[in-house]
C-alpha positions, 0 to 999 in steps of 0.5 A, spaced: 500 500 500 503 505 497 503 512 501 501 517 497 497 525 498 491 526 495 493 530 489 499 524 487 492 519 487 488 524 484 494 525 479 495 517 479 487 515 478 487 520 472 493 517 469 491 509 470 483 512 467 488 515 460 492 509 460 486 505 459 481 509 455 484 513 449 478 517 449 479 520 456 482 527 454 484 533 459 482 540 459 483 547 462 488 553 464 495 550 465 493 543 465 499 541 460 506 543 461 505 547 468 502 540 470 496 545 474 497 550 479 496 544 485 500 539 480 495 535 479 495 533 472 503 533 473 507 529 468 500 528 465 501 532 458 509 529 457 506 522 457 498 523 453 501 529 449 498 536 447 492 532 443 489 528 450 491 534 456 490 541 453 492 547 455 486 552 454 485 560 454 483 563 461 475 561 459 471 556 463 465 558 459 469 555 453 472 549 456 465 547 458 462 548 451 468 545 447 468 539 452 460 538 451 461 538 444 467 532 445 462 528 449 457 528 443 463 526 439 464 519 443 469 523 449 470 522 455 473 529 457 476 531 464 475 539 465 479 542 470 477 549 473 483 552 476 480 554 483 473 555 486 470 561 484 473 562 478 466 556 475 461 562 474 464 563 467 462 556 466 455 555 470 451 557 464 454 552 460 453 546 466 447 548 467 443 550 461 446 544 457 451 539 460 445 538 466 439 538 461 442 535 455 441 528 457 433 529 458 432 535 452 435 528 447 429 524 451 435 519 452 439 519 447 445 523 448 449 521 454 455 527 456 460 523 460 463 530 462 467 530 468 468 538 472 474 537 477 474 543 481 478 544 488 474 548 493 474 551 500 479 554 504 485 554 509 490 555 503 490 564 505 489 565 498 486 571 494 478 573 492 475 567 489 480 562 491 476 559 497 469 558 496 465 553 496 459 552 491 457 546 491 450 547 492 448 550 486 450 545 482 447 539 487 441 543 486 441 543 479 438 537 476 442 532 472 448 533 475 451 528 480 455 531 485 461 528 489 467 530 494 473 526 496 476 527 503 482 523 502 487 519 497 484 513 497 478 515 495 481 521 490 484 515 487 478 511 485 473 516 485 477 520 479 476 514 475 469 512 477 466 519 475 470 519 469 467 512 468 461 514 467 456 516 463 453 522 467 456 528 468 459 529 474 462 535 479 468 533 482 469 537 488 476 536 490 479 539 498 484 544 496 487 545 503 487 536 503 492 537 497 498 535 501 495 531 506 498 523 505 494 516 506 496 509 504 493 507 497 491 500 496 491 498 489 485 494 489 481 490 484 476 495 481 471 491 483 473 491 490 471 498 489 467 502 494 461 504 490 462 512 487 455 515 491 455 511 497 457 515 503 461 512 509 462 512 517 468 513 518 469 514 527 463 509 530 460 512 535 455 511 540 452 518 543 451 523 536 453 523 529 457 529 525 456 527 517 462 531 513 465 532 506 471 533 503 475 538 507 470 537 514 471 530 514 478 531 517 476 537 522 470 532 524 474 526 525 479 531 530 473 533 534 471 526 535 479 524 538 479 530 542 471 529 545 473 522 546 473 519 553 467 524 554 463 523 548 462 518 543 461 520 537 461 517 530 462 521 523 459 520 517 462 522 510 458 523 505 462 523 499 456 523 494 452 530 494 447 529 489 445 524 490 445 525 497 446 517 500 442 518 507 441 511 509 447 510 513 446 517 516 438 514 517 442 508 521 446 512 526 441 517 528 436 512 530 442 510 535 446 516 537 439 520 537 443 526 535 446 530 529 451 536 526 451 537 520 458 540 519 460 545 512 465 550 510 459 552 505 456 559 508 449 556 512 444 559 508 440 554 504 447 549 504 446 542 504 446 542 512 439 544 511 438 539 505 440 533 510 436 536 516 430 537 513 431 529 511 433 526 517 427 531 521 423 527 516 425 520 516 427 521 524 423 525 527 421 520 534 429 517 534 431 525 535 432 527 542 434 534 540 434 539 533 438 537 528 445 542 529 448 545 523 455 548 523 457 552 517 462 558 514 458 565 516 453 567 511 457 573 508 462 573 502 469 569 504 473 574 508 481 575 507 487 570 508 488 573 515 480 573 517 479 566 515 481 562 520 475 565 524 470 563 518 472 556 517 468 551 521 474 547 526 474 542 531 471 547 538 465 549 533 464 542 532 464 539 539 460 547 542 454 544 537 455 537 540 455 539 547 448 544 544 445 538 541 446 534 549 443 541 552 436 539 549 
């Protein structure tokens, strides 16, 4: 099981996905010879050549339409925004056309189309680098939404979403980039399923359900609540279509839960999973669903961001809320 940071296996996953099938390509803003401002596609353009990873002029919205127009071709193509903020340019063409044309053609047009974006914070960048949109797109119907949290599922969730037939949003923890785990290199079939969420701490007292860069944060104020609290952490992986059931299960033990994203609170996907689990467990809860979210204004400057980010303090305040009830 080799050790490897979530951009190495991301990197390997997409190079193993380009060896296999020569009609996966890449394409975005210095993705090719730079090898992507976080060295994700490193080396990938060397290998594949300009043909198959392409270096495009600094226009999301255009890579998006030429990468739909490559899927209607027989493509597989792999678009890389280069930071969070920067996908707006290219939300008319996801949502207009990449989410609707599989619906609008009554079936017959497929767009295997795969949006790798980094997002969230913790990196002290700049305006429009630390954002985290993933709730306009898992609203958006046709899309399937996925966060990976850590290199083993990088590794296997790059090549199941390049896989498949839907177009999918890849969000990717930019903060997790350089943060290392073993990767097993195992049979595909022994895969965990792409839009599955998982526990990742069992707990006994309440459950945190997380994604992409809260996992990490959920897992720490797990260790730092134990002896105290047991408490178990969900990942979701899979945004849209949300995978509940495990969460379902939990709540009906541990009676409680937190919702915890980086996203601001408003209207986010913590309130998405709180108005479900309200539904499905209203008699299992023993206090409100808790949400802990980033503040619902614009993401403040590097030096202000810490006091935005959800940590594990915020965490385990809301866990000891959730016990007051």
């Amino acid at each position: 099981m080799p050790t490897m940071t979530l951009a190495k296996a991301l990197n390997a996953g997409l190079r193993k996905a380009m060896e296999e099938d020569p009609k996966v390509l890449m394409m975005g803003e210095d993705v090719g010879k730079l090898g992507g401002v976080f060295r994700v596609t490193d080396g990938l353009q060397k290998d594949f050549g300009e043909d198959r990873v392409i270096d495009t002029p600094l226009a999301e919205s255009g890579i998006l339409g030429t990468a739909i127009g490559l899927a209607m071709r027989g493509y597989r193509p792999i678009c890389e925004i280069q930071f969070d903020g920067f996908v707006y340019p290219a939300y008319d063409q996801i949502v207009s056309q990449l989410a609707k044309m599989h619906y609008r053609s009554q079936g017959k047009i497929r767009l295997p189309v795969v949006v790798r974006i980094p997002f969230g914070g913790g990196i002290g960048a700049v305006e429009h680098h630390s954002e985290s949109p993933e709730a306009y797109f898992a609203h958006t119907a046709g899309l399937k939404v996925v966060a990976c949290s850590n290199p083993a599922d990088g590794y296997t969730m790059i090549q199941q979403a390049i896989r498949s037939d839907d177009p999918i949003i890849f969000f990717e923890p930019k903060r997790r980039y350089w943060e290392k785990a073993e990767v097993a290199e195992a049979p595909d079939d022994d895969w965990y399923p792409l839009h599955r969420s998982r526990t990742v701490a069992a707990g006994t007292d309440c459950t945190v359900v997380a994604y992409g860069p809260m996992v990490k944060t959920a897992l720490e104020a797990a260790a730092a609540a134990h002896g105290e609290r047991s408490l178990e952490v969900i990942d979701l992986r899979t945004l849209s279509p949300l995978d509940l059931d495990p969460v379902y299960e939990s709540v009906s033990r541990t009676h409680r839960l937190v919702v915890v994203h980086e996203a601001p609170g408003n209207l986010g996907l913590g309130s998405e999973i709180a108005a479900r689990v309200t539904e499905r467990c209203f008699y299992d809860l023993e206090a409100p669903v808790l949400r802990v979210a980033g503040y619902d204004t614009p993401y403040p400057p590097a030096r202000l961001e810490e006091e935005y980010l959800p940590d594990l303090d915020r965490v385990l305040d809301a866990v000891d809320r959730s016990f007051a009830f």
